[in-house]
VEXNU-871088 format. One record per residue (C-alpha): x, y, z. Coordinates in steps of 0.05 Angstrom, whole numbers, plus 5000, padded with zeros to 4 digits. Layout:
XYZ ...
***
This chain:
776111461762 779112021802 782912301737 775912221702 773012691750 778013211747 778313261677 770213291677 770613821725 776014271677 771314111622 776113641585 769913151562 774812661511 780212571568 775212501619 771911891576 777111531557 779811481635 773211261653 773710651598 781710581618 778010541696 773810031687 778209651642 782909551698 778909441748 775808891712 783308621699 785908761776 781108241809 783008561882 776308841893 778108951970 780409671948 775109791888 768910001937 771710761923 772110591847 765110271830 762110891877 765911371831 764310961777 756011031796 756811851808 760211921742 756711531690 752311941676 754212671674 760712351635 756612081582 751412511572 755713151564 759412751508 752912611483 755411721479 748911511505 749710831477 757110801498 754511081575 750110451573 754409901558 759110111602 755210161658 751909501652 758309231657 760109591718 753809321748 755008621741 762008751771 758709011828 753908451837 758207921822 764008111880 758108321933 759309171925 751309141934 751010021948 755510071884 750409651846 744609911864 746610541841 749210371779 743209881760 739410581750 744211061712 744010691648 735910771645 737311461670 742311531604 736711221568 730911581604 735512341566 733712111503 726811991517 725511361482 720410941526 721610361487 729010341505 726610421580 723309801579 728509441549 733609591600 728609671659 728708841663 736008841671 735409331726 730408941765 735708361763 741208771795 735809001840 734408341861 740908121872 742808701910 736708531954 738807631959 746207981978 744008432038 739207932065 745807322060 750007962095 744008022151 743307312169 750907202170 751107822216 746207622257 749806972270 755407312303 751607882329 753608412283 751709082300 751609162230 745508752215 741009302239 743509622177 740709132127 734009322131 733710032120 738809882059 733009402033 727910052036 732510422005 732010021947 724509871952 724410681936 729010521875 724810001854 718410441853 722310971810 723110421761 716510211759 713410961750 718210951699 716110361668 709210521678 710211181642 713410891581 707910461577 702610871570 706511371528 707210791481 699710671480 700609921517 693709651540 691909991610 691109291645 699109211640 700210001660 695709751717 700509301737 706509641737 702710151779 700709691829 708009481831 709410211846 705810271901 706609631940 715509861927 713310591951 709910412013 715409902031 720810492013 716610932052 715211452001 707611402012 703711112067 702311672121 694811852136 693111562065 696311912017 700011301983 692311231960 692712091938 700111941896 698011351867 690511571849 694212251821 700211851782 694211471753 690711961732 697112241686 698511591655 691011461640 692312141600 697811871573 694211281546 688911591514 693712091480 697511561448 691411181431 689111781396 682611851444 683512511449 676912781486 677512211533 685212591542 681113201544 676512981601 680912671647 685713231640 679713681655 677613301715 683213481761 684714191756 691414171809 694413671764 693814131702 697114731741 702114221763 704314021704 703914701678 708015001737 712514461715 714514621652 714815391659 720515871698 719616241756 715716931750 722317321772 729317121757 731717401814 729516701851 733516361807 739616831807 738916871893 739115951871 746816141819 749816591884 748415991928 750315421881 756615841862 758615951939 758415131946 762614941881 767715451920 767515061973 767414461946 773514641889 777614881956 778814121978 774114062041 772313382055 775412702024 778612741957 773812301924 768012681959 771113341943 772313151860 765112811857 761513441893 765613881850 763913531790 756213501805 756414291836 759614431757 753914151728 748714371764 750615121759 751215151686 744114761678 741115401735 745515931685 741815671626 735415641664 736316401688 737816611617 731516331590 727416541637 731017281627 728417281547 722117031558 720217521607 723518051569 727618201630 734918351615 737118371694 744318131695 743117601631 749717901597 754117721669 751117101677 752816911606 759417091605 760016751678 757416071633 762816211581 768816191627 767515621671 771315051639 764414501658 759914951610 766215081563 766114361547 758614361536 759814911483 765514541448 761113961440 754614371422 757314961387 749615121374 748015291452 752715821467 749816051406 742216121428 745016291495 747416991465 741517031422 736616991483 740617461520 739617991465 732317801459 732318011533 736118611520 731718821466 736718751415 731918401362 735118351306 741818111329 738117681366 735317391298 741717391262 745116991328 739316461324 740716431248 747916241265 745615701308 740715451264 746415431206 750914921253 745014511266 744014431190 750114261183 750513711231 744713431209 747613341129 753613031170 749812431198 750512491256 750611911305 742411761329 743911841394 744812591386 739212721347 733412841402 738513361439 740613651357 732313771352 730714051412 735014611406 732714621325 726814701355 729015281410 733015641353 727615661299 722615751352 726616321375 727516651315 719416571304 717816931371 724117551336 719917531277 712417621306 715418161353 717218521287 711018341257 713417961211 709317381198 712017091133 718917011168 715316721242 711716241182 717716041148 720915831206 717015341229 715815081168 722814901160 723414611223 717614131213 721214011133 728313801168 723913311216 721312981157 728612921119 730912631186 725112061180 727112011108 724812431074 728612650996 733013081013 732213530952 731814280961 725914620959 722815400956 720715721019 714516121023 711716500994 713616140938 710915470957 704515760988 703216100921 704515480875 700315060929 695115560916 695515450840 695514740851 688514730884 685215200839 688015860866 682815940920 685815450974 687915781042 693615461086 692815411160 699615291199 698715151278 706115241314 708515231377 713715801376 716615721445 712016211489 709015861540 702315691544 702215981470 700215621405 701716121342 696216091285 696216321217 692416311150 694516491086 690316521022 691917050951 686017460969 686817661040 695117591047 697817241116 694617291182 696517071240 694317101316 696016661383 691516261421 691815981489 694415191497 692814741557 701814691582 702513931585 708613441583 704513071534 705213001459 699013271437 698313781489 696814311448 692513911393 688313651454 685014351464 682714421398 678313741379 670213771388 668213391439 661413281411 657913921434 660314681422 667614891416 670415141487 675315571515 681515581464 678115111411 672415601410 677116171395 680515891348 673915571301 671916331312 677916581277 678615961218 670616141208 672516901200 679016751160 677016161104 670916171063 666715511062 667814970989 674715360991 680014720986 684114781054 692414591075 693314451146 700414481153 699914171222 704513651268 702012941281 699413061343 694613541329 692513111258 692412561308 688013021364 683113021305 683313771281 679913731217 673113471256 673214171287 666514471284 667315161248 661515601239 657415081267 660214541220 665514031219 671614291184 672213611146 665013731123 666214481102 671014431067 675414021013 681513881061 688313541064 694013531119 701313731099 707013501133 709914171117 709714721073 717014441034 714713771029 707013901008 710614260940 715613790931 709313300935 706513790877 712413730838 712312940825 709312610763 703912110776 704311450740 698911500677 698510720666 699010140711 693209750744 688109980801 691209530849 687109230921 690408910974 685608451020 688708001075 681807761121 681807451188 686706841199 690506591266 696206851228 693007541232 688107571278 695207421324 697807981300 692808471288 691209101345 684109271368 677708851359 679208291308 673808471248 672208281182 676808691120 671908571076 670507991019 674207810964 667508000924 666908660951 673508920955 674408720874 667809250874 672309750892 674509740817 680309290823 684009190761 688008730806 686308460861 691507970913 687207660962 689107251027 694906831014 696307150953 697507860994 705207741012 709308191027 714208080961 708008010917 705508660953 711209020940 711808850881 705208960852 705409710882 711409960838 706409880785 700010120803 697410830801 692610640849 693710350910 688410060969 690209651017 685009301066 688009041129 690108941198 694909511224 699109171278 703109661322 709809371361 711209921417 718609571424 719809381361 719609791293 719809281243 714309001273 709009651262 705409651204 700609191148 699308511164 698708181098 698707441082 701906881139 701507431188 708407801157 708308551162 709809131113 713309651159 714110341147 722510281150 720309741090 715010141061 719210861061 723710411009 718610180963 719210480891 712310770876 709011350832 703011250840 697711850856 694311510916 694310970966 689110861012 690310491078 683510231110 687809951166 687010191243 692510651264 696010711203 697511451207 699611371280 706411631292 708011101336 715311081350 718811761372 720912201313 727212211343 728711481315 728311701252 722711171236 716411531201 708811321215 707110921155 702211431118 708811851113 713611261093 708111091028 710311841017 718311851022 716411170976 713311610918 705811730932 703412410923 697812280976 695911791026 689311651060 689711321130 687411361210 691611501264 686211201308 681710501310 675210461266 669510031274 669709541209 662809741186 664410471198 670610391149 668210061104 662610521092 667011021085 671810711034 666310460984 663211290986 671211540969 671610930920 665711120885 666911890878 673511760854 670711280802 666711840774 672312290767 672512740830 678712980860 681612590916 679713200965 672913240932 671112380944 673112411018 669113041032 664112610995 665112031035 664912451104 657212601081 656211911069 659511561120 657212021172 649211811164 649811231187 655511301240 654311981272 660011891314 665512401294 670811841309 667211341265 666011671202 672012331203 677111751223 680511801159 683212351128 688912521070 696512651080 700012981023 697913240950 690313080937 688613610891 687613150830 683412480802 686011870826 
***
């Protein structure tokens, strides 16, 4: 463990890994625990950085687990309680709440016997009059302040994943009874103030992921510190010389720690930590150096980064940040258009990876700095006012995120070729609106393009939030007037677009999720303005253009109504899908009812039809992915991993099921929400909700889209139509704009 830490701190990340494994290998095999104490503690301060600079999360998590229950099971109860946290910590860098919950169980077990040994330890000491049993209760604090780190944690993942609140409730409750017992909270009531404040984020959270956005909007609205919190948060400091006063300081203790003061173990284990630390503040300094346009000492500290052997290793492994390193430090030096061509590099390696395959596990950390380096090379491009470059950037971005959810793979036209053919394709007057976050904070870019009036663009103000849709949330109608940015930004889309022209939003998830096409423009909802569709991106939405729609084949429905089987199964109220009678209305050339509706009859039947409605239960498994998707006869489900491998052409399917354009697991798993798997599938377009409906509501809706597609409208024409309809009887924007289209709906159905 020793030789693991020294070759971490030289930056020698494969060495340094496989002595770790060798480590615990033979402790395992040498059984004389006595002299392992030094060992398990080196083991616990290691994990981590060891694994996560190698990028072996799932390797970092097996092997810790193991050295946990070596800890329990010969009594090294500090050693264990350490370790039962790093592997959700591993977990908790990828960012996949699901995988949080799975292993927050097992921690809670090593927790627990950590907590049974230092109680057995106490009473045995006690016996004999130990000094040492004044000791055990403070150690049993200690990990009552552990515990209520897990259980925020918990509780966080929770309500990102959209569980029901009662449970989040629960795990909050948890939190605070393990807070006040770790003394975290408890002094002249502010356990109440931290709880009532962490509350108040997860109930954000919640309605974010349950795609309530102006419930998100309102609570985020009601507490004004927390916004500027969480803003604060995820910004830099004004002036970099704070954080380059933080490098001199950090830099003088790795000196002192690299010069052997202290125990060895101490010394390597400080060292190693000190090495990491000050190449996270370098990057940090850099950053905040480029997006202040401040060029300062950027270059020094940069070069400083390069020769220390810790962040040497960290550029070996990811070639691409050394790369945007350099190209913010010429950003900051005002050096634009090497700064371009150095983000282009990195961009180029991160293509690359991704046709390699590479392992899961790296791909959150391969599109964040995707992300940074296309961002970057946005913010080069709008600085040189040019907005067709800023545009295609993004757009590609948002292509490769589909190809990583599995998407064709085939290579398409940027713009302005594919904004120009998407403009044939809808009758030459369509504009596009794209909506990108290009990496300035507190900055959402906009821009419209149409043949008549070329590309505009112009940035708007965004609420800064660690949330998914933070961005999207500002720009949804909450039932009255547009405010603050969503005003400004209906202003501009009023002044920019020209009402019954046919509109692309090439927009993310969230904000299709946030609801932006019920934006009221020119007093107006955009959905009832204008003929509408949402693109995934640019690439894809021409690509989408490109494919040949099957001419024969039957009108095919799908019904499954209310059983145990899927009422069990089913998410939100349990309602009536309709009757057999009235969904064959909805011209059915073939209809599969109830227990007809499985899911190899299903599937089947689709690869034939050219037009596809399915009228359901959507059933959404937080934890498990095959588990998401269309309940369909016996309570079975049609998941989007099974879906995205159907073999379809057909030029529509409509899914009247609750949340099925909810992007429910993390893109990063490279499972797509199941409107986009129909897509990858063969569909050219796909209607569906990322939200619940009211039954009535839906079904109101689907029989005004059924009939205007009957009588030969476009697909974009019958759900405008349908919005009118549906939207007399349910004036509630949630009820009758829940659904909307995904993908090519220019033509007949």
């Amino acid at each position: 463990m020793l030789s693991a830490a020294a070759h971490l701190i030289d930056g020698r990340v494969g060495p340094g890994m496989a002595e770790f494994q060798r480590g615990l290998e033979l402790t395992e095999r040498a059984g004389a625990f006595g002299r392992s104490v030094a060992v398990l503690g080196a083991m616990a301060a290691l994990a981590e950085q060891v694994f996560h600079l190698g990028q072996r999360y799932g390797d970092g998590v097996a092997l810790t687990e193991r050295a946990t229950d070596l800890a329990i099971a010969h009594g090294y109860l500090d050693q264990a309680v350490r370790l039962a946290t790093t592997s959700v910590d591993l977990v908790d860098a990828l960012s996949l709440p699901q995988e949080q919950l799975r292993l927050a169980p097992r921690s809670h077990r090593a927790l627990d016997a950590a907590v049974r040994g230092y109680q057995q330890y106490g009473a045995a000491q006690r016996l004999k009059g130990g000094a040492a049993a004044s000791l055990v209760d403070p150690s049993i604090l200690s990990i009552s302040s552990v515990r209520a780190g897990l259980a925020s944690q918990e509780a966080a993942a929770m309500a990102q994943l959209g569980a029901p609140w009662s449970e989040v409730e629960e795990r909050l409750q948890v939190f605070s009874e393990h807070a006040a017992a770790g003394g975290l909270i408890g002094v002249g009531g502010a356990s109440g103030a931290l709880v009532d404040r962490l509350r108040v984020t997860l109930r954000i959270f919640s309605y974010v992921a349950q795609g309530d956005a102006p419930a998100a909007i309102a609570a985020a609205r009601g507490d004004r510190e927390l916004r500027e919190l969480i803003a604060a948060a995820q910004g830099y400091p004004a002036d970099p010389a704070v954080l380059e006063a933080q490098l001199r300081e950090r830099e003088q203790a790795l000196a002192a720690a690299s010069a052997g003061q202290g125990l060895p173990v101490g010394g390597y284990l400080e060292a190693m930590l000190l090495r990491q630390d000050l190449a996270s503040r370098r990057e940090r300094y850099i950053v905040a150096c480029e997006r202040l346009r401040s060029a300062r000492e950027a270059r020094g500290v940069l070069e400083a980064w390069r020769a220390d052997p810790f962040s040497s290793a960290i550029a070996r492994s990811q070639p691409y940040r050394a790369q945007i390193l350099e190209a913010q430090v010429l950003a900051a030096e005002g050096k634009r258009g090497e700064a371009a061509a150095a983000y282009e590099r990195a961009i180029g390696v991160l293509r690359a990876r991704l046709r390699e395959g590479q392992r899961r596990d790296r791909h959150r950390a391969t599109m964040s700095a995707l992300s940074e380096g296309y961002g970057g090379r946005a913010r080069v491009a709008l600085e040189d006012r040019d907005a067709l470059t800023a545009l295609d950037r993004m757009d590609e971005l948002r292509w490769l995120r589909d190809e990583q959810e599995g998407g064709s793979g085939r290579p398409l036209a940027p713009p302005p070729l594919e904004l120009d053919r998407i403009a044939q394709q809808l009758g030459g007057e369509a504009a596009v609106v794209m909506l990108a976050d290009v990496g300035i904070p507190g900055v959402i870019q906009g821009f419209v393009w149409s043949r008549r009036g070329g590309l505009r663009t112009r940035a708007f103000p965004a609420a800064a939030s660690g949330m998914a849709l933070s961005r999207a949330l500002e720009l949804v109608s909450t039932g009255g007037a547009p405010e603050g940015p969503a005003r400004s930004l209906a202003e501009w889309l009023g002044r920019e677009t020209q009402r019954d022209r046919p509109l692309v939003l090439a927009v993310s998830a969230s904000q299709r999720a946030a609801g932006l096409h019920l934006l009221p423009v020119a007093g107006e909802p955009l959905s009832l303005r204008n003929p509408l569709l949402y693109a995934p991106s640019l690439r894809a939405l021409g690509a989408l253009f490109g494919q040949q729609p099957n001419a024969g084949g039957d009108r095919l429905v799908v019904g499954v109504p209310v059983t145990a089987d899927t009422s069990r199964t089913a998410i939100g109220e349990v309602v009536p899908v309709g009757s057999e009678a009235e969904l064959r209305a909805l011209a059915a050339e073939r209809l599969l009812w109830d227990k007809d509706a499985t899911v190899p009859a299903v599937s089947s039947a689709m690869a034939r039809a050219r037009r596809i409605h399915v009228s359901s239960h959507g059933r959404v498994s937080w934890l498990d992915a095959a588990g998401t998707g269309l309940v369909l006869s016996g309570g079975e489900v049609l998941s989007p991993g099974a879906a995205s491998h159907l073999s379809l052409a057909s030029p529509l399917v409509v899914l009247s099921a609750c949340m099925s354009g909810l992007q429910v697991h993390p893109s990063a798993s490279g499972v797509p929400a199941l409107d986009r798997a129909f897509l990858f599938a063969g569909a050219r377009a796909v209607i569906s909700t990322p939200w619940e409906v009211p039954a009535d509501a839906a079904a109101a809706w689907m029989r005004a889209l059924h009939d205007g597609l009957n009588r030969g409208l476009t697909v974009m024409e019958a759900a405008r139509q349908a919005y009118a309809s549906a939207r007399k009887s349910f004036p509630q924007a949630t009820s009758w704009g829940a659904f909307s289209i995904v993908g090519a709906g220019e033509g007949p159905a």
